[in-house]
N, C-alpha and C positions, 0 to 999 in steps of 0.2 A: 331643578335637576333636569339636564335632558336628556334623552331619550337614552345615548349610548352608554350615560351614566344608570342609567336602570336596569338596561340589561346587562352590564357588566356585574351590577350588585347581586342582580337575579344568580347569576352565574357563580359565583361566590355561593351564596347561599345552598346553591344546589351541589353544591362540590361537597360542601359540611356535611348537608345531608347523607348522599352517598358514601363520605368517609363514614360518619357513623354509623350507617345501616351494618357495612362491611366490618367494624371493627365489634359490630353485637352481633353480627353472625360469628366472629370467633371467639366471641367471649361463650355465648351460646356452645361453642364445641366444646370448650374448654371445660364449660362445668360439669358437660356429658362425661369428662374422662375422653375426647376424642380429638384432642388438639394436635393438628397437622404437624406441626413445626417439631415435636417428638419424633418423629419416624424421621430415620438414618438411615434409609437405604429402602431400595424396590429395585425388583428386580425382572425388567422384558424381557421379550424373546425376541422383535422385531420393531424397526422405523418404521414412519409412514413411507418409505421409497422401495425397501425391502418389502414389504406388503404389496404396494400399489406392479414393482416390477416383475413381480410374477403373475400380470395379468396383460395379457394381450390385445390390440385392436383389436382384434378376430372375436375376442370372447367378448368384449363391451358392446359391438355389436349385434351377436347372438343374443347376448342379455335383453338386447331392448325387446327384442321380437314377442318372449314371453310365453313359449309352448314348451310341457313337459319333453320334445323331443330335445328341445335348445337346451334344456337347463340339464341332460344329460353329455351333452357335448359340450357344455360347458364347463362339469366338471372335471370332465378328460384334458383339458386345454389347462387346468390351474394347478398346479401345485398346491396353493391355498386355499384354496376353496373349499369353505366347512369346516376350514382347521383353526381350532384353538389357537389365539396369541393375546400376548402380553404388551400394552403399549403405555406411551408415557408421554405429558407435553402440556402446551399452556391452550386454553380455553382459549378461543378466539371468535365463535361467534357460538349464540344457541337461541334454538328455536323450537317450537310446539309448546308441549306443559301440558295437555291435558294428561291420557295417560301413555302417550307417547312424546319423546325429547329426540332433537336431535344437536348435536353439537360439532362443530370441528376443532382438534386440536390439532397445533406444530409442535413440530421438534427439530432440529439443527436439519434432518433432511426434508421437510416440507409439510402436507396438513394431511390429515385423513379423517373422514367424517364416523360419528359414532351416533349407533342408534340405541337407544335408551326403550324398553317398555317394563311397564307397572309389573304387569304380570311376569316377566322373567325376573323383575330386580327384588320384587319385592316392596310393600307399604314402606316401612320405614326409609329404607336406602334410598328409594324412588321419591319420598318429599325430600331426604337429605338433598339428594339431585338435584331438586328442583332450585335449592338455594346458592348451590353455585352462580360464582358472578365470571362474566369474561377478565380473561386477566389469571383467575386459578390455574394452578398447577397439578394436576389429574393425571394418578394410571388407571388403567381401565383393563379389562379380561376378556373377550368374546372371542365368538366366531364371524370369521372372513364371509363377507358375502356382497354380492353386487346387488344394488336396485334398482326398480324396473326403471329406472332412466341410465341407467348403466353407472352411476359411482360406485367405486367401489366404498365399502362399508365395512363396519363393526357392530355384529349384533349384542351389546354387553350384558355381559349376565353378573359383573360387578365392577363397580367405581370408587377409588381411595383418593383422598384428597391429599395431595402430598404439601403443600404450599399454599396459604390463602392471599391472596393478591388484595391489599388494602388500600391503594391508590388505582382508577380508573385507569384502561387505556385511552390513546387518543379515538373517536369517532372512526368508525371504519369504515365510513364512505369517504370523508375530505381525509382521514389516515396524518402523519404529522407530516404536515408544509413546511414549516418555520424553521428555515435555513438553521439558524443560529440555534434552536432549540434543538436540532435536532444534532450538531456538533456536540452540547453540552452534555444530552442525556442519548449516548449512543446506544444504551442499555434499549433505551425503549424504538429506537431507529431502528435496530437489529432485529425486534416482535414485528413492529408494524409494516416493513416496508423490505420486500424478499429480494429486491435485486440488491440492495443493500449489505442483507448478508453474503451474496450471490458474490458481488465483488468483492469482501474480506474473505472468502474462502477460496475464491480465486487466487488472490496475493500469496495466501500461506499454499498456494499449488506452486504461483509464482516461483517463490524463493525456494522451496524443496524442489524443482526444479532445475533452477541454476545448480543449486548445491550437486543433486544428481548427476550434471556433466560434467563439472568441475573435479567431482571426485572420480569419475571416468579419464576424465585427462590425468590423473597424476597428482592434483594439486590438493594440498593438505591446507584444512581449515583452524586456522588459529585464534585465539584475544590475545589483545593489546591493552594499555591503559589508558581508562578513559581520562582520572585524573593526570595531568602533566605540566612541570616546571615549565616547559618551553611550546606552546601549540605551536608547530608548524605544517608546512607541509602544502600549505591552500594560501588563498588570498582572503584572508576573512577577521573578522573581528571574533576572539574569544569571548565568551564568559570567565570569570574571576570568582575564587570561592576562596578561602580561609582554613587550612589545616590545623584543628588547633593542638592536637598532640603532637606536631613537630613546630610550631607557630610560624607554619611557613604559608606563603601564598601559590596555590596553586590555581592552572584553567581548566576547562573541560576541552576535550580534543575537538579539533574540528577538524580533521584530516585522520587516516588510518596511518596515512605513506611511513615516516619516518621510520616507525616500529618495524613496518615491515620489511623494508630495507634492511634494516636489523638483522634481520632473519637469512634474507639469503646472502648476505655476508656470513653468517654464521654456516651455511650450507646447504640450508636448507630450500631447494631449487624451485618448488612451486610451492608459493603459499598463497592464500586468501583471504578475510573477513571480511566478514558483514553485521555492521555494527551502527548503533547510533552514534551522530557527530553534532558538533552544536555550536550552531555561530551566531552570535548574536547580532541579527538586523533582523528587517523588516518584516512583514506578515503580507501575502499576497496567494494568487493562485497556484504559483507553482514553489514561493518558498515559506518553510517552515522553521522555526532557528533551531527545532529539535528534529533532525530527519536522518530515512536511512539511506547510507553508503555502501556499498560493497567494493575495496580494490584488493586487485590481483598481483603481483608479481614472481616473473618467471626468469630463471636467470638462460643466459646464451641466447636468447631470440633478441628482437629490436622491436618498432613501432609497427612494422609492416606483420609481423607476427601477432599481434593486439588485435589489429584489424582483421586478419583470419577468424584469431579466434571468438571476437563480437560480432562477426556476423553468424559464424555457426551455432553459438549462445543463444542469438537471438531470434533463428529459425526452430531451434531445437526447443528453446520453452515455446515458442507460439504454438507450433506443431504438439506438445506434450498437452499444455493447457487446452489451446483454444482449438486446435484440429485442423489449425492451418496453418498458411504462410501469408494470407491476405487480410489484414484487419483492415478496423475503419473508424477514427477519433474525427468526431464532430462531422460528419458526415463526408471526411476527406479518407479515401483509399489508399494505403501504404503497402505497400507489397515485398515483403520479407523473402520471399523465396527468389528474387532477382539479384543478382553482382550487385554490390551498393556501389553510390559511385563514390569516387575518390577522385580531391579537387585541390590544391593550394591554395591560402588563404590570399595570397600574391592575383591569381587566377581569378579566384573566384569573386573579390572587390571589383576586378576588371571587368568582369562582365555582368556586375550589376551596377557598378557606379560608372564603369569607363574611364577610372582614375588608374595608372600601371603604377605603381610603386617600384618598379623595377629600374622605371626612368624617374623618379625621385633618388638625387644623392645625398640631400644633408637634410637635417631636421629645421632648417629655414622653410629649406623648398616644403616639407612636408607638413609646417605649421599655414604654409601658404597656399597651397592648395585646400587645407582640411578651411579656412578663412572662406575661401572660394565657394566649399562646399557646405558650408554654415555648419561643420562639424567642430562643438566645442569640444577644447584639451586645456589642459592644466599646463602653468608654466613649466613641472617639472619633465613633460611626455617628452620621450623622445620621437624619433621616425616609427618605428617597432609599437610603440603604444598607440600614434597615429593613425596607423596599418589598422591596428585594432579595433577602435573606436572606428572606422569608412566600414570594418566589417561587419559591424553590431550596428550600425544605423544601416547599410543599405544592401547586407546579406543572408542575414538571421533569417528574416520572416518569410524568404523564399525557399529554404531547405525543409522542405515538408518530404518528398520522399527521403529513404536509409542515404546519408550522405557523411562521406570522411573527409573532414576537411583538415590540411596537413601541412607540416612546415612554417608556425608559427615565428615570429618576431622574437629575437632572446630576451627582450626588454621585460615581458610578461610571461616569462618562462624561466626562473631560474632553478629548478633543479633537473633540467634535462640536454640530454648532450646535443651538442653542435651537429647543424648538419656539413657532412665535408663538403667543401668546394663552394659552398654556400654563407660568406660569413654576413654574419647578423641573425640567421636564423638557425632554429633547431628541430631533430626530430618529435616533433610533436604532432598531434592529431584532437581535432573533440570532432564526438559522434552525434550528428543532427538528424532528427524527425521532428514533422510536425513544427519546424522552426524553432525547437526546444535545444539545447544542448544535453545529449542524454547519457554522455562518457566522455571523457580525458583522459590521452593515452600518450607515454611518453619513453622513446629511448633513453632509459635514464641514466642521469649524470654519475659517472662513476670516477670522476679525476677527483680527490680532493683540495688538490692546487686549488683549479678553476673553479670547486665547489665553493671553497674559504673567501672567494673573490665574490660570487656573485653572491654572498650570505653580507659581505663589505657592502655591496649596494643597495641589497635590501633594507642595510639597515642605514645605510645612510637617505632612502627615500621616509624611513619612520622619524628619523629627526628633525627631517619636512613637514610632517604631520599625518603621515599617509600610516594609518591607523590598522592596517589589512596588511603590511609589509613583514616579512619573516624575520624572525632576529635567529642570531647566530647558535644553535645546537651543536657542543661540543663533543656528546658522547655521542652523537651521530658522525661527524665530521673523524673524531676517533674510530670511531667504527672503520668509515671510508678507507682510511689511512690503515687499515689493517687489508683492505682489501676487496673489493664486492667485483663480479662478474658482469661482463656484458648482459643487462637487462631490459627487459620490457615492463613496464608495469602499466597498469589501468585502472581508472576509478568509475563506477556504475552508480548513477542516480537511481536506487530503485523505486522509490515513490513516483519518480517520473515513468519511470518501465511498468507499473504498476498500471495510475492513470491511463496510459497509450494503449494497453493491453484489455483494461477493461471500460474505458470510455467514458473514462470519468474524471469529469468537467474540471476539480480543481485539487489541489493536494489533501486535503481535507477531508475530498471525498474517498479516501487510499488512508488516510490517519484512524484508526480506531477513538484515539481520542487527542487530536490536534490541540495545539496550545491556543487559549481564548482569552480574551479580555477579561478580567475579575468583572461581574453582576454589577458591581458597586461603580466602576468606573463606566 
């Protein structure tokens, strides 16, 4: 056997141990009559941030000094200082034992240290003490007090064990490393590792954020359904599920739009959701096959209205959240509080590839140049799809600051209206940072003539084989034919706004619990 095979066994071996020390400490309570897992409530008075932010620079620095004159003006400066509170949270580190302990627990707002002695707790309660493991679940009683190194403290004068924690945490020096372990059991990513809860409390600032100017503008939040006869709306492959009380087959949506549409046809002028969508492809860093959307639609504005109101969106959560207008993803500087700019997709191929599409007329010319350009297309691409693919190979990766890019190809745009004077292309826009695509915005198509037609070709590219192509939605298309308004509509990557916002590296890391591979595979 060698060597790494021994210490893995060792390692094992010691796990058992630990499990069972932990599981006769609670059997141990139990036979007391004192088993944790009975008590249904405790009740604080105070977080460790409520505690810790009623103390000042000023006083931790008096504290150190250590003269009966300090620890009078110290008590002037604290509100809590001396005073009874009630705290609650999980054991995360403990040291001393003889007849003093000290320990640090968290709770959702951060750690705050507690000092344990014999003589205040008590013989009995003070060996119970003693058998707590890291990982328990503890409230505690005392008074507020700072120590002579200035932490602020908890002198306790009693400890309830709310929860016994029967599997170990990870080490709390190496803390959990392991990518994938730490995806699988977010439970214990969230105890061990603070910037971690740091960015999902962010997120949920995030999106109560949006929400908050959203409903400042006017705009009313709605659901839609997530089961649906016909997904459309995106370019994407469904999931497929099985209704069996109507033994009909239904998808999961991967788009909000149709629905919403729905809506301001019916009158309703400003809606929005924010919803999970679900397509099924691949797994990478920036997609998910179960992720969140957010789109908007507003009736009487157009694309150029979109774009107003995603930049003022996106200054207004930075500035809410993060207290600014200038972030910084992977060490790259974006600055929110500048005019984004605004660029055609025509344009802006031109000045990164030098190809004009403007001087291309036919989709010969346009299979011939992309030839030139070792840009591969499929027999069915036309000029517009072309366009597209010169954009995604040689435009993407440069739009790192806020950039609109506008005036899309109709060929990969069919549910948004023509631009005039322009044909082949429509008002369209997607919003880039960071090289990302991070919104899709569209004057949308309100003819249902030219809806019926461009629903004709979508489905004539699925008979191709093109697996992501829309098929024809009738009570939509009925909808239209009853009527909808000049609109704007917009769809928002939040998991992407999420990432950019809080600088975190892959989708994953914005998932609370991201989709993983089964163990077994």
């Amino acid at each position: 056997m060698n060597e790494n095979n021994t210490q893995e066994n060792q390692q094992v071996q010691d796990l058992r141990e630990i499990l069972k020390i932990r599981r006769d400490k609670l059997s141990e309570l139990q036979n007391a009559g004192m088993d944790p897992f009975e008590i249904t409530k405790f009740e604080r008075t105070h977080t460790a941030a409520q505690i810790k932010d009623n103390y000042t620079e000023e006083e931790r620095e008096l504290t150190k000094r250590g003269s009966d004159e300090v620890e009078i003006i110290k008590a002037k400066i604290s509100d809590l200082n001396g005073q009874n509170v009630i705290v609650a949270g999980r054991i995360m580190s403990k040291r001393g034992m003889g007849k003093v302990g000290f320990l640090h627990i968290a709770d959702v707002t951060g750690q705050i240290q507690l000092f344990v002695k014999k003589d205040i707790l008590g013989e009995d309660d003070y060996n119970r003490f003693k058998k707590l493991d890291i990982g328990d679940i503890v409230g505690a009683e005392g008074e507020v007090f700072t120590t002579q190194t200035g932490e602020i403290s908890i002198r306790v004068s009693s400890v309830t064990l709310l929860s016994k924690s029967l599997q170990p945490l990870p080490e709390k020096f190496h803390g959990m490393t392991n990518t994938d372990l730490r995806y699988r059991q977010r439970y214990v990513d969230l105890i061990m590792n603070a910037d971690v809860k740091d960015t999902f409390i962010k997120r949920s600032k995030i999106i109560a954020s949006i929400r908050r100017y959203l409903d400042g503008q006017g705009f009313l939040e709605v659901e839609t359904p997530m089961l649906v006869s016909n997904a459309g709306g995106a370019a994407a492959r469904p999931f497929e599920t099985h209704f069996n009380a109507l033994d009909e087959d239904f998808k999961l949506r991967i788009s909000l739009e149709l629905y919403l549409k729905r809506l301001i046809v019916g009158g309703l002028e400003k809606v929005y959701e924010i919803g999970r969508v679900f397509r099924n492809e691949g797994l990478d860093t920036r997609h998910n096959p179960e992720f969140t959307l957010m789109e908007l639609y507003q009736a009487y504005t157009d694309y150029h209205g979109m774009m107003d109101l995603t930049e003022k969106l996106y200054r207004h959560v930075a500035m809410e959240v993060l207290g600014t207008t200038q972030i910084v993803y992977n060490g790259i500087e974006m600055d929110l509080g500048k005019p984004f700019e605004r660029i055609t997709m025509v344009d802006a191929v031109k000045k990164y590839s030098g190809v004009d599409f403007n001087e291309i007329n036919s989709v010969e010319e346009a299979r011939a140049v992309a030839k030139e350009h070792h840009v591969e297309y499929e027999d069915h691409h036309q000029k517009g799809d072309i366009l597209n693919l010169f954009f995604e190979e040689f435009v993407e990766e440069h739009l790192l600051q806020p950039t609109f890019v506008m005036d899309h190809p109709i060929e990969i745009s069919p549910l948004t209206k023509k631009k005039p004077g322009h044909p082949g292309y429509v008002e369209r826009f997607e919003f880039f940072m960071n090289g990302w695509e991070m919104a899709n915005a569209y004057s949308e198509l309100n003819d249902p003539i030219d809806q019926r037609e461009r629903f004709k070709a979508q489905e004539a590219l699925l008979a191709l084989g093109d697996e992501e192509a829309n098929t024809t939605d009738e009570d939509f298309m009925r909808a239209l034919e009853i009527g909808m308004p000049p609109t704007g509509g917009i769809g928002f990557g939040i998991d992407r706004m999420c990432m950019l916002l809080t600088d975190s590296a892959a989708i994953r890391d914005v998932l609370l619990f991201p989709t993983m591979k089964p163990l077994d595979k």
